[in-house]
DSSP file (Angstrom, degrees, kcal/mol; ACC not computed):
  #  RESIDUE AA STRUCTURE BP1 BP2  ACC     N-H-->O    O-->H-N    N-H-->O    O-->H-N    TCO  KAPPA ALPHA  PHI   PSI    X-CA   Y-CA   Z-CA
    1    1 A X              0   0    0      0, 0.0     2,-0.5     0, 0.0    24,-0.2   0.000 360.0 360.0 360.0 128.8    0.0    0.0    0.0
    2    2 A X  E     -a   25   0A   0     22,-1.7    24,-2.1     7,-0.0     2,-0.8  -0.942 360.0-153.4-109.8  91.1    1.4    3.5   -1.2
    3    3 A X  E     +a   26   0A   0     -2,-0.5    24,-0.2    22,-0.2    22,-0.1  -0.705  67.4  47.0 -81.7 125.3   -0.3    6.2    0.7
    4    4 A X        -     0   0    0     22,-5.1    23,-0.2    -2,-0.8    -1,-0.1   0.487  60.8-147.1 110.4 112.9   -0.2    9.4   -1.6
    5    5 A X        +     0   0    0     26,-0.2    28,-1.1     4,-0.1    29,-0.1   0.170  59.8 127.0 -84.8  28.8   -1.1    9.7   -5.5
    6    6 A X  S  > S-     0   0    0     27,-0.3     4,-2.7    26,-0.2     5,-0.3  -0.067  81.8-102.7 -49.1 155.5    1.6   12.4   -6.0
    7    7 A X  T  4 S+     0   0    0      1,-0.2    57,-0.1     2,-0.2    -2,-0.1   0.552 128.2  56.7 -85.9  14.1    4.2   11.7   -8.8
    8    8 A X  T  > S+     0   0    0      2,-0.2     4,-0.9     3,-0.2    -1,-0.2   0.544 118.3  42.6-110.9 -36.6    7.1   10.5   -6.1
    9    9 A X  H  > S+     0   0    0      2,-0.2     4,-2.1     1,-0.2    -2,-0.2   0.916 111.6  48.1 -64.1 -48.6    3.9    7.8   -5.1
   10   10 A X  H  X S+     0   0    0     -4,-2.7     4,-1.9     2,-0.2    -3,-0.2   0.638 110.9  51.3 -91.0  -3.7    2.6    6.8   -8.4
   11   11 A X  H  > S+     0   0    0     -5,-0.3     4,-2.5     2,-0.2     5,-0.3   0.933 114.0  44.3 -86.8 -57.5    6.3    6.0   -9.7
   12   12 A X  H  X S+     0   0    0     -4,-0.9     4,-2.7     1,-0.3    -2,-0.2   0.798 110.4  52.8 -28.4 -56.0    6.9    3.8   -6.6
   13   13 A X  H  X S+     0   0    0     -4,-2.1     4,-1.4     1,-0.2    -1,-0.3   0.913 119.1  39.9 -67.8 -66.0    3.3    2.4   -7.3
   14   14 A X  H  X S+     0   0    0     -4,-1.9     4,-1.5     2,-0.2     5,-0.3   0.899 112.3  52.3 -18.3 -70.2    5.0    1.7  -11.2
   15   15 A X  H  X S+     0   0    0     -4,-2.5     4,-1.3     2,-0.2    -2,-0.2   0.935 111.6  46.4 -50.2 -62.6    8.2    0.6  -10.2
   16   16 A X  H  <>S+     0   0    0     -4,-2.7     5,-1.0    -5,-0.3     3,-0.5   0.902 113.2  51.0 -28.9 -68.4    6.6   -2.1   -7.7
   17   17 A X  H ><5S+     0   0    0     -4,-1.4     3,-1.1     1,-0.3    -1,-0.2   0.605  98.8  57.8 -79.3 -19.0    4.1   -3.4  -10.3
   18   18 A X  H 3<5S+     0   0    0     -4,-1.5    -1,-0.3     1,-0.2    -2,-0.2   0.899 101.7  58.8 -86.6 -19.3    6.4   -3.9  -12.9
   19   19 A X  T 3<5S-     0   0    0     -4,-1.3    -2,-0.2    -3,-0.5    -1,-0.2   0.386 126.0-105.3 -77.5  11.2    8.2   -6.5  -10.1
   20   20 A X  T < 5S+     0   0    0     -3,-1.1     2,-0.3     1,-0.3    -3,-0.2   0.732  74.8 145.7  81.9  16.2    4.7   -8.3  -10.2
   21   21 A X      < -     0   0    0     -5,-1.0     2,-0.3     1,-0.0    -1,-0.3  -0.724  53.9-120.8 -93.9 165.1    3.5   -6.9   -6.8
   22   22 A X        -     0   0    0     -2,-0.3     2,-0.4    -6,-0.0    -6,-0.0  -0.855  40.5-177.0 -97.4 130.8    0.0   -6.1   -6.3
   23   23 A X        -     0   0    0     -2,-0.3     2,-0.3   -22,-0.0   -10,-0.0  -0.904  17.6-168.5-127.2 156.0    0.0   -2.7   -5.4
   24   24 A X        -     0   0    0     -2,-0.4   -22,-1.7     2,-0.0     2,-0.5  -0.964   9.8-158.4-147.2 141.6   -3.0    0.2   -4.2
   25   25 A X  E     -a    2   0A   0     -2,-0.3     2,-0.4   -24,-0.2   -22,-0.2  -0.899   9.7-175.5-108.6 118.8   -2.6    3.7   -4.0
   26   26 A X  E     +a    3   0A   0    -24,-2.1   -22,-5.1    -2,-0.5     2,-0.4  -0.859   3.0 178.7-116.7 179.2   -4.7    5.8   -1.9
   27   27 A X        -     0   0    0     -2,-0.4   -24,-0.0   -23,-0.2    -2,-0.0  -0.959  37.6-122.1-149.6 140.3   -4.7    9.5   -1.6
   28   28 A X  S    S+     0   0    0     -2,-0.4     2,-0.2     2,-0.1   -25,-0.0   0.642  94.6  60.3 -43.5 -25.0   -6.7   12.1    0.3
   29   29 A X  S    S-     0   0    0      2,-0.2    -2,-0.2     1,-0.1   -24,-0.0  -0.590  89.7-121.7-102.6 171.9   -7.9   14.2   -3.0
   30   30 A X  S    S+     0   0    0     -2,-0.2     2,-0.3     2,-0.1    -1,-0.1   0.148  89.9  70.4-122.4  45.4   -9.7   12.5   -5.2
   31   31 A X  S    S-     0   0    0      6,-0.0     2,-0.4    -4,-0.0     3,-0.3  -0.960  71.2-129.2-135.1 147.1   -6.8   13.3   -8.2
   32   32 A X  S    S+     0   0    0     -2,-0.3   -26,-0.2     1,-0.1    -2,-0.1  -0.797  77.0  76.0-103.5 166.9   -3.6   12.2   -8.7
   33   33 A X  S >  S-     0   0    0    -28,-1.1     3,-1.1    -2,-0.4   -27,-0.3   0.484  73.0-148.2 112.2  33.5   -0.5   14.4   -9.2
   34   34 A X  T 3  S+     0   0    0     -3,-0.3    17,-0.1     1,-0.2   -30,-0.0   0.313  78.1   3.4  32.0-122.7   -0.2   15.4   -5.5
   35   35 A X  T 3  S+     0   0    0     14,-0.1    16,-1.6    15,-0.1     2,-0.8   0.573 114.2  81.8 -81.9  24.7    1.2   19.0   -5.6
   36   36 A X    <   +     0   0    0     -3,-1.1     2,-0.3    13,-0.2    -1,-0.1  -0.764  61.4 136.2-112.9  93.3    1.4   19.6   -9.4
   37   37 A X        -     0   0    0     -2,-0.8    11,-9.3    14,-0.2    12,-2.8  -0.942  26.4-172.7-140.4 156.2   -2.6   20.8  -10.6
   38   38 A X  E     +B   47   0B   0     -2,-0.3     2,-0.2     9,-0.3     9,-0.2  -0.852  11.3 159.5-139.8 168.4   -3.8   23.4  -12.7
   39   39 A X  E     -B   46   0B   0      7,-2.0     7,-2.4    -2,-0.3     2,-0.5  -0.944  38.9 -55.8-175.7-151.5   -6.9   24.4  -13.3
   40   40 A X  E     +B   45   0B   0     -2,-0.2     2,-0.5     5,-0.2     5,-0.2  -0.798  39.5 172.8-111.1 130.2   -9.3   27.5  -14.7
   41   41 A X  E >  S-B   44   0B   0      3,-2.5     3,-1.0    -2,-0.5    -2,-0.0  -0.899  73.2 -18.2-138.1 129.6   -9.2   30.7  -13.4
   42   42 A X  T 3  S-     0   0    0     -2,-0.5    -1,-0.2     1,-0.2     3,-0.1   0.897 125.7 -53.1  56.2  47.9  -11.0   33.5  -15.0
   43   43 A X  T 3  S+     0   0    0      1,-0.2     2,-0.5    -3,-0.0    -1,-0.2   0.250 122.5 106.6  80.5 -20.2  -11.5   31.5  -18.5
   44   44 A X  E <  S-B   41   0B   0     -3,-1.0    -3,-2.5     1,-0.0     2,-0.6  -0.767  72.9-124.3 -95.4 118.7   -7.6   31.0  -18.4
   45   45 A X  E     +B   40   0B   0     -2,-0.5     2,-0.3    -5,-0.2    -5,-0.2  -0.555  41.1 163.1 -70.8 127.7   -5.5   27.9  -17.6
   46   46 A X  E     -B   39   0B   0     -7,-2.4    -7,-2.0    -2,-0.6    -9,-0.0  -0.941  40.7-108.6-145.8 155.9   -3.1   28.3  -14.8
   47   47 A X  E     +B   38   0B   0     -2,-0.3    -9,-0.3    -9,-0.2     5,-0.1  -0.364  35.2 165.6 -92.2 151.3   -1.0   26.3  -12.5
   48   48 A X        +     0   0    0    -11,-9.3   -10,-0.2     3,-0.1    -1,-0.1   0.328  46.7  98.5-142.4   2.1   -2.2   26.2   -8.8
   49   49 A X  S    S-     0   0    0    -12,-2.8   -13,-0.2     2,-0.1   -14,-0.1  -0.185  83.5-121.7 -80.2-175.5   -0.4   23.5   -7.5
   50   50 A X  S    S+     0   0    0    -15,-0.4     2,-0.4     2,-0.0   -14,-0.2   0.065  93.9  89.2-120.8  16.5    3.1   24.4   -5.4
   51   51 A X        -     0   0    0    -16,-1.6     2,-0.4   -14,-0.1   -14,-0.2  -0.928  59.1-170.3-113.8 125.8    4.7   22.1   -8.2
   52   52 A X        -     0   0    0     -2,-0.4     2,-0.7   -16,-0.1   -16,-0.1  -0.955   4.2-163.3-132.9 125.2    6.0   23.1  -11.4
   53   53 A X        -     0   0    0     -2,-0.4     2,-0.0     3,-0.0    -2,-0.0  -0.867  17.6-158.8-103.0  99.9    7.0   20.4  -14.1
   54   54 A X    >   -     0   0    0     -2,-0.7     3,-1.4     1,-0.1     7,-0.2  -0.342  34.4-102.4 -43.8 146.3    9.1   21.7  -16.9
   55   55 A X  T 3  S+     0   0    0      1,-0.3    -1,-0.1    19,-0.1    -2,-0.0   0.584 129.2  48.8   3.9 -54.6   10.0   20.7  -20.5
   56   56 A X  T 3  S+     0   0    0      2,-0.1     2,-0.7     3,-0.0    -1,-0.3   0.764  85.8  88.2 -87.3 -29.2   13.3   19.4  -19.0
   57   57 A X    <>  +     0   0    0     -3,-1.4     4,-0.9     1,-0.2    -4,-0.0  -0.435  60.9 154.4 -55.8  96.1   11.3   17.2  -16.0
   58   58 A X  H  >  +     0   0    0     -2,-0.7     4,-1.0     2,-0.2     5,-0.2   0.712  62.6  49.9-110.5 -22.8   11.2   14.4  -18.8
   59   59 A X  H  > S+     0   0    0      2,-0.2     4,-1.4    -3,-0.2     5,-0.2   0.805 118.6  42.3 -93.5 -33.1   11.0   11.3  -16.7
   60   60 A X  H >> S+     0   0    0      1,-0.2     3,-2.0     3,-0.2     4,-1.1   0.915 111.6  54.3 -77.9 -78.5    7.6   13.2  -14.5
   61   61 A X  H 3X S+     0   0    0     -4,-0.9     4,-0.6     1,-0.3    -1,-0.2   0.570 110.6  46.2 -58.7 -20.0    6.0   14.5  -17.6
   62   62 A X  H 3X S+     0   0    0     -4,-1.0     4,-1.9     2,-0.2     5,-0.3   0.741 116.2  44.5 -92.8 -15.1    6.1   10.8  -19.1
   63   63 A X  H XX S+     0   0    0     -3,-2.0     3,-2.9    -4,-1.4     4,-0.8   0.896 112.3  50.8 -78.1 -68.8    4.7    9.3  -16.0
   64   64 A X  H 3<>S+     0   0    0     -4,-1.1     5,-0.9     1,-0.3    -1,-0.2   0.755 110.8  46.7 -51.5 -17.3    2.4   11.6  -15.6
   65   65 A X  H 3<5S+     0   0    0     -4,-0.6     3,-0.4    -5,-0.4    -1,-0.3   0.692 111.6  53.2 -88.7 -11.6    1.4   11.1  -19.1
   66   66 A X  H <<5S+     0   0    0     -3,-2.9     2,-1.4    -4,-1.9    -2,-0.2   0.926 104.7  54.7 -85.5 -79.2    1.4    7.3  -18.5
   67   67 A X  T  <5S-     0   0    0     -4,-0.8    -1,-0.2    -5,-0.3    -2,-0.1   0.241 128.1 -96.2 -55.0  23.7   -1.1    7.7  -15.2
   68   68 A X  T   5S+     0   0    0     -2,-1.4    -3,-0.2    -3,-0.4    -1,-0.2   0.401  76.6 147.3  86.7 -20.5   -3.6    9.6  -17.5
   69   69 A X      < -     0   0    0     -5,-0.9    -1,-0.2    -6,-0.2     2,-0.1  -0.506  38.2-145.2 -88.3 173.5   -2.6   13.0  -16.6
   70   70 A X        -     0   0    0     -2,-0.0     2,-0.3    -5,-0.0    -6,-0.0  -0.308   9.2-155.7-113.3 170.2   -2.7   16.1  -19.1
   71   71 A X        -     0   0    0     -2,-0.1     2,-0.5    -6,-0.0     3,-0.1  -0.958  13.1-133.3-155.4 141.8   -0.1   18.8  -18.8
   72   72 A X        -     0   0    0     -2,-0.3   -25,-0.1     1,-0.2    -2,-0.0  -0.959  35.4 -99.0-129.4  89.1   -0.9   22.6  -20.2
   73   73 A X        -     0   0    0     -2,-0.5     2,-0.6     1,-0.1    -1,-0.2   0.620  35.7-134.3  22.8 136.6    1.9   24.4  -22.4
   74   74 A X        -     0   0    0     -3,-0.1     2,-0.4     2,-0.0    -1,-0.1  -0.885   7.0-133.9-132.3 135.4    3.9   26.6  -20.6
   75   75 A X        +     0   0    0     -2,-0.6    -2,-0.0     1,-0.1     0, 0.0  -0.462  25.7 172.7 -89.3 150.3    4.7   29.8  -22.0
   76   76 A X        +     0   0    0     -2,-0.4     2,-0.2     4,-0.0    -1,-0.1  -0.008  53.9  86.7-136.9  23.9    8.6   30.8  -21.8
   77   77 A X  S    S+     0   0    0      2,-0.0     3,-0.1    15,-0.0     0, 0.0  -0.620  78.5  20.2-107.9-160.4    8.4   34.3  -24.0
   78   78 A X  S    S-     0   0    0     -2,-0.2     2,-0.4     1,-0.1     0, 0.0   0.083 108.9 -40.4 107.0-155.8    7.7   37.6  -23.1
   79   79 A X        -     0   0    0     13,-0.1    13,-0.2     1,-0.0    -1,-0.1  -0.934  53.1-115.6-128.2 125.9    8.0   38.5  -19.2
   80   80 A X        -     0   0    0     -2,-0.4    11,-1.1    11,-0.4     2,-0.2   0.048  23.7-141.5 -34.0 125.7    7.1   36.5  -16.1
   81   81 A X  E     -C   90   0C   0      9,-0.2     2,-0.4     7,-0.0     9,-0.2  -0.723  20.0-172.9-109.6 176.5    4.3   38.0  -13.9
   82   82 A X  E     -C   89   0C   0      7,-1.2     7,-2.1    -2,-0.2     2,-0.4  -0.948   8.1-157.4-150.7 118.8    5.0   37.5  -10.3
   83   83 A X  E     +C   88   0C   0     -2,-0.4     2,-0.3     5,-0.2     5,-0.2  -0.985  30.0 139.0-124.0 139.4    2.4   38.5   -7.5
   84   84 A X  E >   +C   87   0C   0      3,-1.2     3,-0.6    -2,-0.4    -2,-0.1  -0.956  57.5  22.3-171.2 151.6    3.6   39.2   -3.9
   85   85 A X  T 3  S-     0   0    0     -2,-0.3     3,-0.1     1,-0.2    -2,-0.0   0.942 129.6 -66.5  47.5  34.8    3.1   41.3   -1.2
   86   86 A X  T 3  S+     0   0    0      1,-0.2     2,-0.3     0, 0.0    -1,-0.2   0.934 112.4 107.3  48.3  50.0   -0.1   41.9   -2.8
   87   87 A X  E <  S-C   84   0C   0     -3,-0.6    -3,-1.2    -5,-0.1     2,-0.5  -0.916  72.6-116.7-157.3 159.2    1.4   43.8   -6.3
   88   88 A X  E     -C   83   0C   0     -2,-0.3     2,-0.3    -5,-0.2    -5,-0.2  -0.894  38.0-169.4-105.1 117.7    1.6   42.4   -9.6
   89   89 A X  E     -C   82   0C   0     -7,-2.1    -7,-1.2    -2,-0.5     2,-0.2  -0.866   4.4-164.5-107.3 148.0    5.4   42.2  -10.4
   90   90 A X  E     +C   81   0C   0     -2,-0.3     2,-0.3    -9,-0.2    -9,-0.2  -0.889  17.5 156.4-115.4 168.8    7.1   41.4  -14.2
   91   91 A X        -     0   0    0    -11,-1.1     2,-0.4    -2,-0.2   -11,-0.4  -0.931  35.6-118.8-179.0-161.5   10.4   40.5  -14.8
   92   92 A X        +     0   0    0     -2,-0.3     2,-0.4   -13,-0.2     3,-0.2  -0.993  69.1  37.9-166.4 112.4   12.6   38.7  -17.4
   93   93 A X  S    S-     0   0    0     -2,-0.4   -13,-0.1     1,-0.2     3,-0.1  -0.876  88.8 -75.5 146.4 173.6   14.6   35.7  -16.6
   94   94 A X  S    S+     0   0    0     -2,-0.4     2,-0.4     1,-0.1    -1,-0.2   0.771 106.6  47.4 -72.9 -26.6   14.3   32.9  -14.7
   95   95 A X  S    S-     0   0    0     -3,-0.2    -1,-0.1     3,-0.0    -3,-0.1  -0.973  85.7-113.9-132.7 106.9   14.8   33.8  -11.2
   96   96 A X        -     0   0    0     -2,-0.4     3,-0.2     1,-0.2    -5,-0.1  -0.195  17.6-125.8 -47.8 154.2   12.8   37.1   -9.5
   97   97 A X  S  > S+     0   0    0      1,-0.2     4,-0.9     2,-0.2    -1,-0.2   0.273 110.6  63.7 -58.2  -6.5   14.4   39.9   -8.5
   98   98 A X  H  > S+     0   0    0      1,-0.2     4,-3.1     2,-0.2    -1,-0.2   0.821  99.2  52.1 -97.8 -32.5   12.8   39.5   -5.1
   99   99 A X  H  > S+     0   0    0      2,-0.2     4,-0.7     3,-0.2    -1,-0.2   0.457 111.6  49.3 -84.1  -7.9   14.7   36.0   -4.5
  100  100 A X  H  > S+     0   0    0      3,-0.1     4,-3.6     2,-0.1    -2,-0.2   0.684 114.4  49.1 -93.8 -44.5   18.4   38.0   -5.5
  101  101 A X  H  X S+     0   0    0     -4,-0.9     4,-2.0     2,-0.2    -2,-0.2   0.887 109.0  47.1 -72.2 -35.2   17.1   40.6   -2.9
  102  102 A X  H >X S+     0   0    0     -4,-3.1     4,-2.1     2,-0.2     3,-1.9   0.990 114.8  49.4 -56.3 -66.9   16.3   38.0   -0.1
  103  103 A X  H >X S+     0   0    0     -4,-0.7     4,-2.2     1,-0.3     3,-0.9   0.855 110.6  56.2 -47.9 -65.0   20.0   36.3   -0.8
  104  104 A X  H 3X S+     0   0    0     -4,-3.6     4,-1.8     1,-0.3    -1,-0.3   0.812 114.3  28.9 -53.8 -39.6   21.2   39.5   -0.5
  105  105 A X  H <X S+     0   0    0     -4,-2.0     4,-1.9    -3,-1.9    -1,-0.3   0.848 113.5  64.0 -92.3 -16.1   20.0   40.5    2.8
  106  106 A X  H <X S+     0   0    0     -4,-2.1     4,-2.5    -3,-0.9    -1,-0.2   0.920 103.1  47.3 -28.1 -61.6   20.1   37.3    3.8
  107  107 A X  H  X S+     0   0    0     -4,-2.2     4,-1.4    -5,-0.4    -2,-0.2   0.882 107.7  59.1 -63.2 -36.7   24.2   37.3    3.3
  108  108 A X  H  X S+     0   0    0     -4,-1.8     4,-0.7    -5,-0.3    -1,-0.3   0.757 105.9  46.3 -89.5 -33.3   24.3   40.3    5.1
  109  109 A X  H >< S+     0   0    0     -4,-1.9     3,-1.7     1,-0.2    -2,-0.2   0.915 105.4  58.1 -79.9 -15.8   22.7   38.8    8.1
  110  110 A X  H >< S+     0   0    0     -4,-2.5     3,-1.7     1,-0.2    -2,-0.2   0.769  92.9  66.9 -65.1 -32.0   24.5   36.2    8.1
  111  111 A X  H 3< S+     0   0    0     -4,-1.4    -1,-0.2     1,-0.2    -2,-0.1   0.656  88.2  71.3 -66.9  -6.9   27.5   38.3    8.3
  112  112 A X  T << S+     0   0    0     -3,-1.7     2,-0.3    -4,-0.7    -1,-0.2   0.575  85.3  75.1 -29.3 -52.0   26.5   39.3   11.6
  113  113 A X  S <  S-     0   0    0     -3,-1.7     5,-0.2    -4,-0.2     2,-0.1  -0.753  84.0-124.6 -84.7 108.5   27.2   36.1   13.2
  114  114 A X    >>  -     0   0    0     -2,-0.3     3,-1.7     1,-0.2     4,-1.2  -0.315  19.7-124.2 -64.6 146.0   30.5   35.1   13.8
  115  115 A X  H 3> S+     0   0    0      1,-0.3     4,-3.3     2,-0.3     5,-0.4   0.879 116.3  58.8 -76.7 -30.0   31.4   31.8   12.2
  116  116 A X  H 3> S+     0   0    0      1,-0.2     4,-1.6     2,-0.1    -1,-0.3   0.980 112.2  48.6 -54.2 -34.8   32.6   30.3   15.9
  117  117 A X  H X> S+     0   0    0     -3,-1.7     4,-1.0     1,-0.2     3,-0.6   0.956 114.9  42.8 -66.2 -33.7   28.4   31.3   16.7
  118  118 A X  H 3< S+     0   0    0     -4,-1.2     3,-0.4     1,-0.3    -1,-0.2   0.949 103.9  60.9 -79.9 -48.1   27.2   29.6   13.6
  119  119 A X  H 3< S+     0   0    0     -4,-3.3    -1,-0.3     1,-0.2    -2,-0.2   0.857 105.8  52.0 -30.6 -37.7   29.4   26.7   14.1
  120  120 A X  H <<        0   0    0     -4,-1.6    -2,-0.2    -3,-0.6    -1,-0.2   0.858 360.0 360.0 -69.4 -23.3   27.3   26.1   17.7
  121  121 A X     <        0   0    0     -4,-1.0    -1,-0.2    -3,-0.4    -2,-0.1   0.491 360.0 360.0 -53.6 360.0   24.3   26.2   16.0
């Protein structure tokens, strides 16, 4: 028994049954692909899950395509909209500007700490 249809579940669940075990999967939702879902929001498809499969994810995108699920284009031109702190952000790239500004102040607290304190840690 495999608690969780998620795609870290349903390959196990694979992997098992091709060694001729009897396997059952349950999950709490009554969908598989654990944290990777999309759905419709305002007439537009958009991811809502905390999961994001890419192009390159080659080995998820054919299991998922194997366990019946559908997968929704992702567009990779133009600029990336970003919503936080309750504003609508854009930006160009792979990686927000806001995640460069955390490591930065991040690094800067860190430098606070003297490495013997961090060591104790």
């Amino acid at each position: 028994m495999i608690v969780g249809a998620g795609f870290a579940g349903l390959s196990a669940a694979e992997r098992l049954g091709s060694m001729g075990l009897s396997v059952t999967v349950l999950d709490g939702r009554d969908r598989v692909g654990g944290r990777s879902f999309s759905g419709e929001v305002a007439g537009v498809e958009v991811d809502l899950g905390a999961t994001w499969v890419s192009p390159r994810h080659t080995a998820i995108r054919d299991l998922a395509k194997r366990m019946g699920c559908t997968t929704t284009g992702q567009f990779n031109q133009g600029r990336n909209v970003l919503w936080l702190a309750g504003r609508r952000r854009t930006y160009k790239g792979t990686i927000p500007p806001v995640v460069l500004t955390g490591l930065r102040a991040a690094e800067r607290v860190a430098g606070l700490v003297s490495v013997e304190e961090k060591a104790s840690v």
